[in-house]
C-alpha positions in Angstrom: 19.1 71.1 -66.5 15.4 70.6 -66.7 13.3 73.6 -65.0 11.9 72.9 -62.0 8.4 73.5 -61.0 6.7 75.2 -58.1 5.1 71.5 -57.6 8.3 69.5 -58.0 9.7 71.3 -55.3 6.7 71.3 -53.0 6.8 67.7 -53.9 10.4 67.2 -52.9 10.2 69.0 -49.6 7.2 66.5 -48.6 8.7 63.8 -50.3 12.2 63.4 -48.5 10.6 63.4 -45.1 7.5 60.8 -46.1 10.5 58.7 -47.4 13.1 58.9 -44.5 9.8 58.5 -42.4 8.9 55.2 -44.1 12.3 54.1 -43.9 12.6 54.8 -40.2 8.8 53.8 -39.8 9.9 49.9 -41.8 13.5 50.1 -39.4 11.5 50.4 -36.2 8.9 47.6 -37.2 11.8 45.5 -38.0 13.7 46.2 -35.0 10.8 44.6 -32.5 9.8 41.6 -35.1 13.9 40.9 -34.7 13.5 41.1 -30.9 10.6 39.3 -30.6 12.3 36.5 -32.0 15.5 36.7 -30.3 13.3 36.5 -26.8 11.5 34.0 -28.9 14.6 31.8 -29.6 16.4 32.8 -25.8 13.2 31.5 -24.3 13.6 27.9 -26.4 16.8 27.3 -25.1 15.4 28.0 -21.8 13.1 25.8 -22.2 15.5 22.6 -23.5 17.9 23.2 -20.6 15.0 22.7 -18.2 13.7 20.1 -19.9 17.0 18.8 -20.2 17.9 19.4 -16.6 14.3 17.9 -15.7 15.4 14.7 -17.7 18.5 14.0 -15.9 16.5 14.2 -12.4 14.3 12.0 -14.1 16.8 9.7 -15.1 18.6 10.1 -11.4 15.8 9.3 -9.4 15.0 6.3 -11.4 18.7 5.5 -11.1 17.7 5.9 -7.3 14.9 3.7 -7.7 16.7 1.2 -9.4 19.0 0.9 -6.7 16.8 1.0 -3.4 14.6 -1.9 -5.4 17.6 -4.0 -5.2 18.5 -3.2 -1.7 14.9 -4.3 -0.8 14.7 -7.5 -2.9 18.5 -8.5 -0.9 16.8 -7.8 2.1 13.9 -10.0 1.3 16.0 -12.5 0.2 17.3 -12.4 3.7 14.2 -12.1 5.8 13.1 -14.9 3.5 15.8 -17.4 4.5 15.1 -16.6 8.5 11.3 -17.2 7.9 12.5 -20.9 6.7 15.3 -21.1 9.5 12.5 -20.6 12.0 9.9 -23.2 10.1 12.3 -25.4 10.3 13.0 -24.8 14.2 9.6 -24.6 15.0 8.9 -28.1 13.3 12.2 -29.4 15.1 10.8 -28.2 18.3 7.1 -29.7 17.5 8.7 -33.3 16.8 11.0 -33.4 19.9 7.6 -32.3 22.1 5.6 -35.0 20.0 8.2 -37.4 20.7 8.5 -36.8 24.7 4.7 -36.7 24.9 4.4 -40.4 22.8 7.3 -41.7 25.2 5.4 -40.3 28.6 2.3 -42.0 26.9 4.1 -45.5 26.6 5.7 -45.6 29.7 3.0 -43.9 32.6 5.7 -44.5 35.2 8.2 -43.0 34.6 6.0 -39.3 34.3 5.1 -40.3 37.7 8.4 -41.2 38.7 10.3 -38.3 37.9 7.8 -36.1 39.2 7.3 -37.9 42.6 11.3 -36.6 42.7 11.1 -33.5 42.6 
């Protein structure tokens, strides 16, 4: 066995610790880089599951919209049809009133007839 030295054992004495330091010292900087990107990675798949939940309320209220959009065209289609129902009404009513008023203007007696009845 090779002699030792009063500076090989000084040397080992500081040397263990510095090592076991270093190695606890490289541990502990690990540990934290490792965490980091665990939050790192946990707050990613936060994220996609809101984005993800914001898509589908994206998706159901245009699904909504969608849906109301056709319920107001139907009911246009509707109010549509009475508008035209009551044109044609109106222009009924017009023509019968045109056609009493050209009759009373052909025949002046009669007006005076039926009102000297009453």
């Amino acid at each position: 066995m090779p002699e030792t030295t009063p500076h090989d054992t000084t040397l080992r004495v500081w040397l263990k610790p510095a090592l076991l330091g270093l190695a606890l010292g490289v541990a502990l900087a690990a540990t934290p880089s490792m965490a980091q990107s665990s939050l790192e990675q946990r707050v990613e798949r936060m994220e996609e599951r809101l984005n993800g939940s914001a898509l589908m309320g994206l998706m159901n209220q245009a699904d909504t919209l969608r849906s109301e959009v056709t319920t107001l065209r139907g009911e246009i289609e509707v109010l549509q049809r009475q508008i035209d129902d009551l044109r044609d009404q109106q222009r009924q009513i017009y023509l019968d009133l045109d056609e009493r008023l050209l009759s009373l203007e052909a025949n002046p007696g009669n007006g005076d007839a039926i009102s000297s009845e009453t």
